[in-house]
C-alpha positions in Angstrom: 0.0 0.0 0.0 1.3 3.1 -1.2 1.1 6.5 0.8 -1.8 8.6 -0.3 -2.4 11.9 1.0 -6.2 12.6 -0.6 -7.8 15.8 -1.3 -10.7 17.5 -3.0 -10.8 20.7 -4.7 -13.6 23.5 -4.5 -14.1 26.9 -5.8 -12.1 28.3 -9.0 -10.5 31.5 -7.5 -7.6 33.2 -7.4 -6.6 32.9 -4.2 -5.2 29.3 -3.5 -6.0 28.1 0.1 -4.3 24.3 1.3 -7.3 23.5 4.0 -6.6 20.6 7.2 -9.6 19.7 8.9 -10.3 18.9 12.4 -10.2 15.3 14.4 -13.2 12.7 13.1 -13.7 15.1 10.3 -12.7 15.0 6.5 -12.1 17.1 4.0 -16.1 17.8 3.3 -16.0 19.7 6.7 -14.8 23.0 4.6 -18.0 23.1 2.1 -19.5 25.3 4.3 -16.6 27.8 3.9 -16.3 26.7 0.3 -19.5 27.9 -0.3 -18.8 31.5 1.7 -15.7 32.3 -0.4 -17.3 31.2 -3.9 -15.1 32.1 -6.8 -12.7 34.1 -4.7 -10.4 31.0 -3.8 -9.4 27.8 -4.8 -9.6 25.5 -1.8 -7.6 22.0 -1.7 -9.2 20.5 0.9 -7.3 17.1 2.5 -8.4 14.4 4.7 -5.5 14.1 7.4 -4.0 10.7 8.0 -6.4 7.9 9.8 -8.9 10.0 8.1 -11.2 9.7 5.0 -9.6 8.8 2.2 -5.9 9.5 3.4 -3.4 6.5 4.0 0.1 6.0 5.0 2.3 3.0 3.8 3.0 2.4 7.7 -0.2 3.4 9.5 1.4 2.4 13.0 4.5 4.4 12.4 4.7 7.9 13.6 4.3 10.4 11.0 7.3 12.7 10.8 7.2 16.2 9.8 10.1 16.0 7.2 7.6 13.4 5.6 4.9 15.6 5.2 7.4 18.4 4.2 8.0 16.1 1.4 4.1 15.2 0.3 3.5 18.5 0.1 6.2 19.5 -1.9 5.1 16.8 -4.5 1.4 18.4 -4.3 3.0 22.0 -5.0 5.0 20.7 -7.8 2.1 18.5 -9.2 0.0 21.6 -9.4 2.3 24.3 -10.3 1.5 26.3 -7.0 4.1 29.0 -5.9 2.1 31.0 -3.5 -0.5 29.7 -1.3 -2.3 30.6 1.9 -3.3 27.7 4.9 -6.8 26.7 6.5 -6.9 24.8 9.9 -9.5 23.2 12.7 -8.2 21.7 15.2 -5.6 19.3 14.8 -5.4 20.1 11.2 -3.1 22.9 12.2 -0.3 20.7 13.0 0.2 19.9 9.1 -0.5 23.6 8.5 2.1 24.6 10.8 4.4 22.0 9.3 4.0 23.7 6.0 4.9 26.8 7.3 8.2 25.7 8.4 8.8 23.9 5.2 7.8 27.1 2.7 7.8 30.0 5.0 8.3 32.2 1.8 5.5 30.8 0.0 2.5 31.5 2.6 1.0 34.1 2.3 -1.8 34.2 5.3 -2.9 31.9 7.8 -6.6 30.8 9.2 -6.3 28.9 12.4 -9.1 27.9 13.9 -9.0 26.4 17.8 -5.8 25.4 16.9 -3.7 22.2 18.3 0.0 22.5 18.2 0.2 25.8 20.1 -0.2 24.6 23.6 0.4 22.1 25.7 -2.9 19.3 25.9 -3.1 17.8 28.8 -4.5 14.3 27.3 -2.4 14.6 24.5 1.0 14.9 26.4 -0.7 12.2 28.3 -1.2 9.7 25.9 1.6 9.9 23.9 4.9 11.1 25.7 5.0 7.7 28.6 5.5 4.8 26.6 3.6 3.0 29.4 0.3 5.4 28.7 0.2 4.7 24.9 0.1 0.9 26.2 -3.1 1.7 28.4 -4.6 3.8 25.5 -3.7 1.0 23.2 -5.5 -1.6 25.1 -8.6 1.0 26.0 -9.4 0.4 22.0 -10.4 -3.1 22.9 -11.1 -2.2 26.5 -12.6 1.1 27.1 -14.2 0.5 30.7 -11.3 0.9 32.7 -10.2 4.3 31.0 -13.7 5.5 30.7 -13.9 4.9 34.8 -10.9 6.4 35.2 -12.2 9.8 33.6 -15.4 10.1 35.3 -13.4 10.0 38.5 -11.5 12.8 37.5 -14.5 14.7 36.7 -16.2 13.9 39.7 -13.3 14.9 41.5 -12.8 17.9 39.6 -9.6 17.5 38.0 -10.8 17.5 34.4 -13.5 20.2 33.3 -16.3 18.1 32.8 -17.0 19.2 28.9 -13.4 17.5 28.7 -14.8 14.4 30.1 -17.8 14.5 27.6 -15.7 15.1 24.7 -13.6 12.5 25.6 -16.4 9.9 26.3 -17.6 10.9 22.6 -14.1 10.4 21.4 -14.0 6.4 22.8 -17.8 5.4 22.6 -16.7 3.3 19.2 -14.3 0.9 18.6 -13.8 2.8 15.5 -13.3 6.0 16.9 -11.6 4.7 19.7 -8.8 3.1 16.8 -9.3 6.7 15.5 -8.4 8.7 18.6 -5.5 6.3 19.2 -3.6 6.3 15.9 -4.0 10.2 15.2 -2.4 10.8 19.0 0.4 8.7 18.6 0.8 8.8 14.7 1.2 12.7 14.9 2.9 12.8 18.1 6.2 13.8 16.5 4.5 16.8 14.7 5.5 19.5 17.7 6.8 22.7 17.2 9.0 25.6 19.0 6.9 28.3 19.2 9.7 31.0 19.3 10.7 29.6 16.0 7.8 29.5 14.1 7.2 33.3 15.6 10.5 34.5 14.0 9.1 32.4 10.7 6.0 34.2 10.2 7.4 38.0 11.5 10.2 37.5 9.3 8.2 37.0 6.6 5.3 39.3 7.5 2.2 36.6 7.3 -0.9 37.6 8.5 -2.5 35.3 10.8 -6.1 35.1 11.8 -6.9 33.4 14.7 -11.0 32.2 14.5 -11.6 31.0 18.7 -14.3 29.9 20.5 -15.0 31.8 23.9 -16.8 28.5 25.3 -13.7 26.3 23.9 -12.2 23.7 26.5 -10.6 21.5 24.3 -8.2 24.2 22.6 -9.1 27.4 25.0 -8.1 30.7 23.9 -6.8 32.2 27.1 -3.2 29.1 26.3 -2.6 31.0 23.0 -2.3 34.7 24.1 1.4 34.5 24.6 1.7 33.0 21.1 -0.5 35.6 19.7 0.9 38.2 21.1 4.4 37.6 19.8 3.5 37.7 16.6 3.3 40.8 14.6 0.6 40.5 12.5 -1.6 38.5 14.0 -5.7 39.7 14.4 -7.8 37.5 16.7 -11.7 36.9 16.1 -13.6 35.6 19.4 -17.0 33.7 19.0 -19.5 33.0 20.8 -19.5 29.0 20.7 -17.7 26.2 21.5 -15.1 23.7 19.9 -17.6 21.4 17.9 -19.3 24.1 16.0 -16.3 26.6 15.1 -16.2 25.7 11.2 -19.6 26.7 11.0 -19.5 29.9 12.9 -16.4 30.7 11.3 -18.5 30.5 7.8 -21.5 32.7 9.1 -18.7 35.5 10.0 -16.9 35.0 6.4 -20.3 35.9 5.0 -20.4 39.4 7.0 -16.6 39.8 6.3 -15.6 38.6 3.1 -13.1 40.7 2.9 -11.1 38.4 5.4 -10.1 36.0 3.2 -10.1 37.7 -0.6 -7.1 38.3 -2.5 -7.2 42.0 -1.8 -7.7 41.9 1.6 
């Protein structure tokens, strides 16, 4: 089985837009923007790895970020792109923010929404640094009831916000999400990044970054980002009234009031 990174295109415009959705999503997740920007971009909309229609050769080894680097350099060669902006939900930052180290001179702006990548997660750092935990989270795809007891003691005891606990309880009520949740944490585990070097990237090179957050948002809150945000020079930050699930959405609703966001001439 051959590495495939798959993608979908929509819209016909000018500007060219490389879109990474969120966790359990796939690339469909953007038609709702899609539809906002019209014939002003040309979205490339890809289903991350463990996602959709997206594969890698060794699905139980971690993902690298030079490998990426390299997958989408063969996408920007295959399609005779020079310049192009980035799109993120979610996880789906961490491959946007891997392109931006790999062609920081060829981004022109950024749209991160509720990004991962920019902070520390808790469950994330959990899961994936201690060998021993990506053992219990391996064994919780077969075997969720210890884990799942586990969590609502830390809820109960107040440890764990208890939307946390919720979203987590939606993350392992499968098998298949379960699988999901455990290959994407440990799979991208080695896409991490040094946040004073990607600040230097994007002031050096003067990209605009627009931050879309959620003010009800406990899975990527906005209060961990300020200090990223504010080191950055031109960076602009839109605060909405929701919470991590819906973003995408909301996000689309406040492109149709402000088009001008997200158009070439903007």
């Amino acid at each position: 089985m051959k590495t495939l990174l798959h993608y979908r295109t929509y819209g016909t415009g000018p500007r060219v837009v490389l879109a990474f959705h969120g966790y359990g999503q796939s690339e469909g997740h953007w038609r709702s923007i899609a539809a906002v920007l019209g014939d002003r971009a040309t979205i490339y909309s890809f289903d991350l790895f463990y996602h959709g229609n997206s594969r890698l050769a060794k699905a139980d080894a971690p993902l690298t970020k030079k490998r990426l680097g390299e997958l989408l350099a063969h996408f920007l060669i295959d399609h005779k792109i020079e310049k192009f902006s980035l799109l993120a939900f979610s996880m789906g930052a961490k491959f946007a923010l891997t392109a931006v180290e790999h062609f920081p001179g060829r981004v022109e702006k950024i749209w991160l929404i509720a990004p991962d990548g920019l902070q520390r997660q808790f469950w994330y750092s959990l899961a994936t640094y201690p060998p021993w935990m990506r053992g219990v989270l391996g064994r919780a795809v077969l075997r969720p009831q210890r884990l799942l007891r586990f969590l609502n003691v830390l809820g109960e005891r107040r440890v764990v916000d208890t939307n946390l606990i919720r979203f987590a309880e939606w993350q392992l009520e499968s098998r298949e999400k379960r699988l999901r949740v455990y290959r994407s944490w440990v799979g991208f585990r080695l896409l991490v990044f040094s946040l004073k070097d990607l600040a230097h990237i994007l002031n050096e090179h003067q990209v605009q970054v627009t931050f879309f957050l959620g003010k009800y948002d406990r899975v990527i809150p906005h209060a961990g980002l300020q200090r990223f945000i504010g080191s950055l020079q031109q960076a602009r930050t839109v605060l909405l009234d929701t919470g991590h699930a819906g973003l995408i959405y909301d996000v689309a609703a406040y492109l149709r009031r402000h088009p001008e966001v997200i158009t070439p001439t903007s």
